[in-house]
C-alpha positions as CSV (number, residue, x, y, z in Angstrom):
1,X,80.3,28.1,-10.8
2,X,80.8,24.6,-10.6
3,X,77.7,24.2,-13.2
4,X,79.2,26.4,-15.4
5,X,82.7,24.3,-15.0
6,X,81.2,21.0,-16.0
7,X,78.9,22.8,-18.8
8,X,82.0,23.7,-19.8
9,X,83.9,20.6,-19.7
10,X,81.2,18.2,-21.3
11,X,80.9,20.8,-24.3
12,X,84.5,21.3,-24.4
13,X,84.5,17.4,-25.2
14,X,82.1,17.0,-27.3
15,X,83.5,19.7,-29.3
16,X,86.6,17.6,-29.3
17,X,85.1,14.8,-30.9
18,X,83.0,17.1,-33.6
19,X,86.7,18.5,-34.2
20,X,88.0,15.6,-34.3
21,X,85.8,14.0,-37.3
22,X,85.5,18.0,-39.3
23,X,89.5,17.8,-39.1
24,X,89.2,14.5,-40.7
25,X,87.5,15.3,-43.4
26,X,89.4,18.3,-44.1
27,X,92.4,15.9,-44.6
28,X,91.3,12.9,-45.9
29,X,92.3,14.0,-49.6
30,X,95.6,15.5,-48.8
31,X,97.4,12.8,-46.9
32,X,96.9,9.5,-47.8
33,X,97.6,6.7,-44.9
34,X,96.1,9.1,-42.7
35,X,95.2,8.2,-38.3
36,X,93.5,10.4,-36.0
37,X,93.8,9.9,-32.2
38,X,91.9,11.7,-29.6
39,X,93.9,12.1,-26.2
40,X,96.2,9.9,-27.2
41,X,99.6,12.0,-27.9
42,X,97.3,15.2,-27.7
43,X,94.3,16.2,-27.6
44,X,93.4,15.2,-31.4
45,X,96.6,13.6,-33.2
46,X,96.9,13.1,-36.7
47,X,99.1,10.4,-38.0
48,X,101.1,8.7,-40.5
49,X,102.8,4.9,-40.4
50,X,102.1,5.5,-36.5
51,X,104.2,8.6,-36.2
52,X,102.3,12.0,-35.7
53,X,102.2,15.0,-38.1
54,X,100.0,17.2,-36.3
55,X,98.8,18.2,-33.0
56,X,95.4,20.2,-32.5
57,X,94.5,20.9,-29.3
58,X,90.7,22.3,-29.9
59,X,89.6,24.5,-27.0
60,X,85.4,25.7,-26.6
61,X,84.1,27.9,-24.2
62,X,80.3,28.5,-23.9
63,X,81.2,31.9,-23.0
64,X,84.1,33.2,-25.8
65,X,86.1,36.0,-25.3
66,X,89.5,37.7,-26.2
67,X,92.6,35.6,-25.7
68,X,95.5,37.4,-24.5
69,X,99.1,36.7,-23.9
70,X,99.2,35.1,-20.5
71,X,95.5,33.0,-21.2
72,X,96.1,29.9,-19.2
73,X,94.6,27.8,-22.2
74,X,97.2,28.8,-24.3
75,X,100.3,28.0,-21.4
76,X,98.7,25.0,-20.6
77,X,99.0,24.0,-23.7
78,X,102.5,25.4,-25.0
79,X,103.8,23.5,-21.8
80,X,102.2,20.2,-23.1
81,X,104.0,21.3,-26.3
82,X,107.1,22.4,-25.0
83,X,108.1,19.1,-22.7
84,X,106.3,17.2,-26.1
85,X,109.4,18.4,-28.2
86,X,112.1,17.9,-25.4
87,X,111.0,14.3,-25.1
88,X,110.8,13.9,-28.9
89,X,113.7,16.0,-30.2
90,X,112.7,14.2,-33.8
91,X,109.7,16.0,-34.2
92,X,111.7,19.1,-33.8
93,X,110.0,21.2,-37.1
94,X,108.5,18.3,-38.5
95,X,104.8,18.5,-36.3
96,X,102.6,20.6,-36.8
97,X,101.0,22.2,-33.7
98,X,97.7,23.4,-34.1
99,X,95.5,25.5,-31.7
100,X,92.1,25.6,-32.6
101,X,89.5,28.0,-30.2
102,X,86.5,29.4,-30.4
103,X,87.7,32.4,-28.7
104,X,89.5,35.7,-31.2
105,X,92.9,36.5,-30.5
106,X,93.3,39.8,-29.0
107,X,94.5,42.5,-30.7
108,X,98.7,43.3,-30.9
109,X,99.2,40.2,-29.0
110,X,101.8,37.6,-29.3
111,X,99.0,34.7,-29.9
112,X,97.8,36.7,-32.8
113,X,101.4,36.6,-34.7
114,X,101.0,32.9,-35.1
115,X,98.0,32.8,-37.1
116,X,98.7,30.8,-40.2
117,X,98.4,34.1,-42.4
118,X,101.5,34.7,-43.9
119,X,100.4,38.2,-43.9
120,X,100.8,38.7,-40.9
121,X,102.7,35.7,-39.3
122,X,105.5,37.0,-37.1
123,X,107.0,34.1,-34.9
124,X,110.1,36.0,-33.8
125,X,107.9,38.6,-32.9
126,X,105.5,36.1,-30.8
127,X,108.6,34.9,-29.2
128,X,109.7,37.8,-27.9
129,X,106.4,39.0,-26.8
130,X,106.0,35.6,-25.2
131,X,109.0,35.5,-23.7
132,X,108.0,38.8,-21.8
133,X,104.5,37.6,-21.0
134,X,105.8,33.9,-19.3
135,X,108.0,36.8,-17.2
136,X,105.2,38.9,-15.7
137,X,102.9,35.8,-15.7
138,X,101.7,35.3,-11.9
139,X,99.3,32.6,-12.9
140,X,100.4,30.2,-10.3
141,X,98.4,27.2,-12.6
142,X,100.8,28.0,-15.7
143,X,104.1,28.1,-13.7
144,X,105.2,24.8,-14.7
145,X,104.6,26.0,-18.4
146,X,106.1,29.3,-18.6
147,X,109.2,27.8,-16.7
148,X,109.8,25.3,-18.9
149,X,108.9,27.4,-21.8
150,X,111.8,30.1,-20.4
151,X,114.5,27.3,-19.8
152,X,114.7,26.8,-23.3
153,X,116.9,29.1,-25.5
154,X,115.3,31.6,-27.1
155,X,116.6,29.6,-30.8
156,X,114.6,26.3,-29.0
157,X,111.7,28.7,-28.2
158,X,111.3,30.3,-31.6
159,X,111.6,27.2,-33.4
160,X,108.8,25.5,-31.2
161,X,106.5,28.3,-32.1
162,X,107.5,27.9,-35.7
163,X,105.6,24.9,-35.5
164,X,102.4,26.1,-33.8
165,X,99.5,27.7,-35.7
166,X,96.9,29.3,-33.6
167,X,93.0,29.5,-35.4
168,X,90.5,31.7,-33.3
169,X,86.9,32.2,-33.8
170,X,86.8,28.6,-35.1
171,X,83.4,27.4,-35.1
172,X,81.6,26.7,-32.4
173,X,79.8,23.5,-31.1
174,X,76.7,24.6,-32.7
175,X,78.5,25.9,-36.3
176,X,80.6,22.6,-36.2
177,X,77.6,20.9,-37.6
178,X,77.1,23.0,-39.8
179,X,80.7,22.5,-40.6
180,X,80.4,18.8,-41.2
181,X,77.4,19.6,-43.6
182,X,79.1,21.8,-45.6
183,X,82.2,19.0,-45.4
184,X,79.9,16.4,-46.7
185,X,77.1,17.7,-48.8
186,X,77.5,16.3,-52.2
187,X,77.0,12.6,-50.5
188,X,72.7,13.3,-50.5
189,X,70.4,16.0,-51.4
190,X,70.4,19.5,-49.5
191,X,67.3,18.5,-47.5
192,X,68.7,15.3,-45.8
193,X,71.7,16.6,-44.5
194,X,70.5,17.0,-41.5
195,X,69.9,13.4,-41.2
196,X,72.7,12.6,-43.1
197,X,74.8,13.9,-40.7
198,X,73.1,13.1,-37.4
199,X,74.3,9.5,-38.3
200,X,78.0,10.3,-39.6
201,X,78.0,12.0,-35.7
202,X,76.5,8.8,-34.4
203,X,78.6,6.3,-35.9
204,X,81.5,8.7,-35.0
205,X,81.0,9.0,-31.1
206,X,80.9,5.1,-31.2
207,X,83.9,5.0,-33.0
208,X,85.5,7.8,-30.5
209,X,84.1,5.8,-27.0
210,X,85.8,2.1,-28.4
211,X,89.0,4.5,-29.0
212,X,88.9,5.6,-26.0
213,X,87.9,2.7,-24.0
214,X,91.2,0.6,-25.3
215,X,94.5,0.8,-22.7
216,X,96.7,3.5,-24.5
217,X,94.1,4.3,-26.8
218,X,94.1,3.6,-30.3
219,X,94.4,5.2,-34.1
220,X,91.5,5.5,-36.3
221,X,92.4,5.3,-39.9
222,X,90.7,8.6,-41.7
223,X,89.9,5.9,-44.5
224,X,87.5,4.3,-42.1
225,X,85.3,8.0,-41.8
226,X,85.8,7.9,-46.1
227,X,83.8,4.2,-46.1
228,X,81.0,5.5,-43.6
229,X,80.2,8.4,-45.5
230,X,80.2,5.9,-48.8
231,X,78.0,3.7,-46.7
232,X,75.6,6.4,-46.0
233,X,75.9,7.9,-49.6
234,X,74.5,4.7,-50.4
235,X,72.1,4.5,-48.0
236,X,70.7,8.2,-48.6
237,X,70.6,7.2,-52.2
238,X,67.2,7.5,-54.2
239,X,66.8,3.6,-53.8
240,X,67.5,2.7,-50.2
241,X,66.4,4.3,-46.9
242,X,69.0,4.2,-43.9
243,X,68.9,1.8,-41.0
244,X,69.2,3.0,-37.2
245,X,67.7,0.1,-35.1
246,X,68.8,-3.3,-36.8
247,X,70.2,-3.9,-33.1
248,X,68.0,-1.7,-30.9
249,X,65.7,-3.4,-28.0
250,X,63.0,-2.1,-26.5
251,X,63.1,-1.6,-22.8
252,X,61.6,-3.6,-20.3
253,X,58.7,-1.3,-19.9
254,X,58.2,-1.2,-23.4
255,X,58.5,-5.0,-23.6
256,X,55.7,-5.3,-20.3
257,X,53.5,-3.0,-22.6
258,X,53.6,-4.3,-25.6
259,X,52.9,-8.0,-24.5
260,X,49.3,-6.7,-24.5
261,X,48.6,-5.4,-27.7
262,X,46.4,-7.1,-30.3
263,X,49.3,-8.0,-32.2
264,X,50.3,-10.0,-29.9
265,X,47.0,-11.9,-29.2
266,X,47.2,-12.7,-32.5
267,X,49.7,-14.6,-32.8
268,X,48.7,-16.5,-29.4
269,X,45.3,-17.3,-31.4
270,X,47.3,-19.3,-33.9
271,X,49.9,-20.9,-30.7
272,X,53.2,-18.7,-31.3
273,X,55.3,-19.7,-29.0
274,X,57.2,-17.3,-26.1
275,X,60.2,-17.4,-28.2
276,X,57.9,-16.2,-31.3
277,X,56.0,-13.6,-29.4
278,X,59.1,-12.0,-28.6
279,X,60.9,-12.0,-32.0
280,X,57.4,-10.2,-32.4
281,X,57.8,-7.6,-30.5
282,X,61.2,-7.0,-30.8
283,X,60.3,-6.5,-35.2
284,X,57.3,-4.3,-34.2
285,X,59.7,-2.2,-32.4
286,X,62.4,-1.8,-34.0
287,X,59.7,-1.4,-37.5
288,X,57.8,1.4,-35.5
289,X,61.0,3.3,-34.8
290,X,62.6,3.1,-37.9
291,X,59.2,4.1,-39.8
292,X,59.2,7.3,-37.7
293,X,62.7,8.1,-37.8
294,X,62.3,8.2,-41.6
295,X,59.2,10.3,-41.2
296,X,60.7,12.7,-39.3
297,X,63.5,13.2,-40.9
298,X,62.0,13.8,-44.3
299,X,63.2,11.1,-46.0
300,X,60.0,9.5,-47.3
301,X,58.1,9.5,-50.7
302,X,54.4,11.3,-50.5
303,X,52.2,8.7,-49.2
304,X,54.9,5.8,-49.4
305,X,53.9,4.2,-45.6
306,X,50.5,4.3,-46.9
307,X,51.9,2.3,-50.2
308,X,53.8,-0.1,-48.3
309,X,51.2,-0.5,-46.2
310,X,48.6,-1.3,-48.8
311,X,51.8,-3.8,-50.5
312,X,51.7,-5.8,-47.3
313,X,48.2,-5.9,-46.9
314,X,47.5,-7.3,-50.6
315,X,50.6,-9.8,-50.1
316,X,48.5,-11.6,-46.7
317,X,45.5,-10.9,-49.1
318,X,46.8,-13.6,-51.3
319,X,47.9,-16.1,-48.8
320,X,44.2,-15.8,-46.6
321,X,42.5,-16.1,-50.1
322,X,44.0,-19.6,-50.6
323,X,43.5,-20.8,-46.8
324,X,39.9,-19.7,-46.7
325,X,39.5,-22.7,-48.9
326,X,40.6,-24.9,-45.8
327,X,38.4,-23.4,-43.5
328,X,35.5,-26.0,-42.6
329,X,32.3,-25.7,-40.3
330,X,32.7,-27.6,-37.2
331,X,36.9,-27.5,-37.4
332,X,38.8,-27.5,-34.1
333,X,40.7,-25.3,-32.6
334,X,43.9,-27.1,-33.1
335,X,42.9,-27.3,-36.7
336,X,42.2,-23.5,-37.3
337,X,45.2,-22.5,-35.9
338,X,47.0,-24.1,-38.0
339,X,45.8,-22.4,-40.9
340,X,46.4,-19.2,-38.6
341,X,49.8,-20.4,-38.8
342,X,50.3,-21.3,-42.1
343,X,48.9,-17.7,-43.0
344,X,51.3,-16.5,-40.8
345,X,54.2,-17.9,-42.0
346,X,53.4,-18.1,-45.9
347,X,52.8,-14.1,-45.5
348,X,56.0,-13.1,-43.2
349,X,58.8,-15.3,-44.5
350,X,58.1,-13.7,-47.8
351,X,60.3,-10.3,-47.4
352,X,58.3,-7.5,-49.4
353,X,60.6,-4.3,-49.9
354,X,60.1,-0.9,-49.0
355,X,62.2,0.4,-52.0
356,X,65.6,-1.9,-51.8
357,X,65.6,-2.1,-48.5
358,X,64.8,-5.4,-47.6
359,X,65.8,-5.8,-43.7
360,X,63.6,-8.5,-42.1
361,X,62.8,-5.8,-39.1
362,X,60.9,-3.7,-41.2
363,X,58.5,-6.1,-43.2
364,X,57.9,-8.3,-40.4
365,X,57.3,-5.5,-37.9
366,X,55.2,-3.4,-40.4
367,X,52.8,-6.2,-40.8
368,X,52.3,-6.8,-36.9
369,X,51.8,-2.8,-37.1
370,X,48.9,-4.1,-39.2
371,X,48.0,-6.2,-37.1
372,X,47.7,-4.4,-33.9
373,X,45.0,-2.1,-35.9
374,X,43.4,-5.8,-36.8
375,X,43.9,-4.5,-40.4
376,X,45.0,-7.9,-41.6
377,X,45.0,-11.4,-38.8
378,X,46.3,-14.8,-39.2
379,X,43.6,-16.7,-37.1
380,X,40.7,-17.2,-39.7
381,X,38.2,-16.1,-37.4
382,X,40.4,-13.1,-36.1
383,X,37.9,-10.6,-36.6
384,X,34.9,-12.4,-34.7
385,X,37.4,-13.4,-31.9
386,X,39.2,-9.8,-31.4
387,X,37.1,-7.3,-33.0
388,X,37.4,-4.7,-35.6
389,X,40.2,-2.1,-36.9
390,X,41.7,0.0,-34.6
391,X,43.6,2.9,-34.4
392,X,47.0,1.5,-33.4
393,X,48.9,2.6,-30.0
394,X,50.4,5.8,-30.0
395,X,51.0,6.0,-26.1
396,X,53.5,2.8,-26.0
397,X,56.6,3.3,-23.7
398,X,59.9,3.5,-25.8
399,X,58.0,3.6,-29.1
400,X,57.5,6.3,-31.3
């Protein structure tokens, strides 16, 4: 049971913040100036000039069923409501309450008069019913609520349940995605939604935690969620490619790893310093992740790594071709790796684009992916010192 509790509860919050962002988008054309709080009046606020406009408590159960009258989700939160309005009088019909659950109302019940459906809306009905149900209740977990909901007069009742709109079978954690797709797919093409939205969702939870994490938590302004999806539209465009590991590090293991690889003992060939060899490392993998995120998500060209690849290679092509005519017999070591070194640098510092996108990460870690296959080397006698091509590392800790 307690399992099934904390299932529950880590679901039910995600599902909050999903809610949160699909409720955003909803509403980001209809009210301009718009905020959105989570557990910060409510469960989800939306507000204006600092003042809210609606409340949406969004309740998820792995395990939906019928609500009825006395469902202590729905007390619960008609008490929150309830003591809400007796504290802020001002809001009195001017806040929209909104209960959103994955669960279906049950038939002939009170909850199900205060779906929005002016077809069949019926709040002095629900009141009454209510009224009757908060009576007979003998949940001893609601009794605050249906107290405090009966100590009001049934005018005060009626018009608190004027302002709440109850919306069953809502999606669930699963279909919220989905959702958020649907919310957002004119910003890429159909087949990189998926992707498109994993990193609205992303973005979003970091945006949520920082909320969260301020004393008295804090509004975000619905125009901020407009500029991601903008950013991302532009990112998902036919020239760019999106970046997810500008600021990612690899892990200690990963780092103990790939200290060994030939990339590596290339650049000590030509006397990269410590501080060098780890820039390194931290390009490779951060150019090795973002390649395969892009692969699997679909978003590459046929044969565009391959492309790049063959780019790269013709660019350090050019800069070995004019140091070759450096290289002497009898040279010292000192001497050759300097020309390792000016290779190096000539070839790297020069930023060659996949597309527009021209972050340093991925040009500078593609070509010490080159390098760790011995493809192309900075030392001129590389391939006598370390050996032929290889197949690269596909077992590396942390790296895809």
């Amino acid at each position: 049971m307690a399992d099934h509790s904390a299932a529950d509860s880590a679901s039910g919050y995600l599902y909050q913040c999903r809610y949160a962002l699909l409720a955003a988008l909803r509403r980001q054309d209809v009210t301009p100036g718009l905020e959105v709080s989570i557990e910060c009046f409510d469960d989800i606020s939306f507000s204006t000039d600092g003042s809210p406009i609606e409340l949406l408590q969004a309740k998820h159960s792995l395990r939906p069923k019928a609500m009825g009258d006395k469902a202590r989700q729905f007390w619960n939160t008609i008490g929150i409501w309830t003591k809400r309005v007796i504290d802020h009088p001002a809001e009195l019909g001017k806040v929209r309450l909104t209960f959103v659950t994955t669960s279906r109302l049950g038939p002939d019940t009170a909850v199900s008069l205060l779906r929005p459906d002016p077809k069949t809306r019926n709040v002095a009905g629900a009141a009454t019913k209510l009224a009757l149900a908060a009576e007979e209740s003998k949940n001893t977990k609601v009794e605050w609520a249906t107290k405090l909901f009966l100590e009001q007069s049934p005018e005060m009742r009626e018009q608190i349940l004027d302002m709440v709109e109850m919306l069953d079978a809502s999606p669930t954690i699963v279909d919220v995605s989905d959702a958020l797709a649907l919310s957002v797919k004119r910003a890429c093409r159909p087949d990189h939604l998926a992707a498109f939205v994993e990193r609205l969702e992303g973005w979003w939870f970091g945006i949520v935690i920082d909320a969260l994490s301020t004393l008295g938590g804090k509004l975000i302004p619905v125009s901020l969620i407009d500029s991601k999806v903008d950013d991302l539209r532009e990112e998902f465009g036919p020239e760019r490619l999106p970046l997810d590991y500008g600021a990612a590090d690899p892990s200690a293991e990963a780092i103990g790893f790939l200290e060994n690889r030939p990339f590596v003992e290339q650049l000590k060939l030509i006397g990269l310093g410590p501080t060098g060899q780890k820039m390194a490392i931290i390009d490779y993998f951060r150019a090795r992740e973002q390649r395969s995120r892009w692969a699997r998500d679909g978003l590459l060209r046929q044969n565009e790594l391959t492309d790049y690849g063959r780019q790269l290679t013709e660019h350090w092509q050019r800069r070995r071709g004019v140091a070759e005519a450096r290289v002497k017999t009898g040279m010292s070591e000192a001497e050759l790796a300097g020309i390792g070194m000016d290779v190096f640098s000539t070839t790297t510092n020069n930023c060659i684009p996949i597309r527009e996108v021209s972050e340093a990460y991925v040009s500078q870690g593609s070509y010490h992916m080159l390098s760790d296959e011995r493809r192309i080397g900075w030392h001129p006698e590389f391939t006598e010192r370390l050996g032929g091509t290889s197949a690269g590392g596909d077992d590396e800790p942390g790296v895809e």
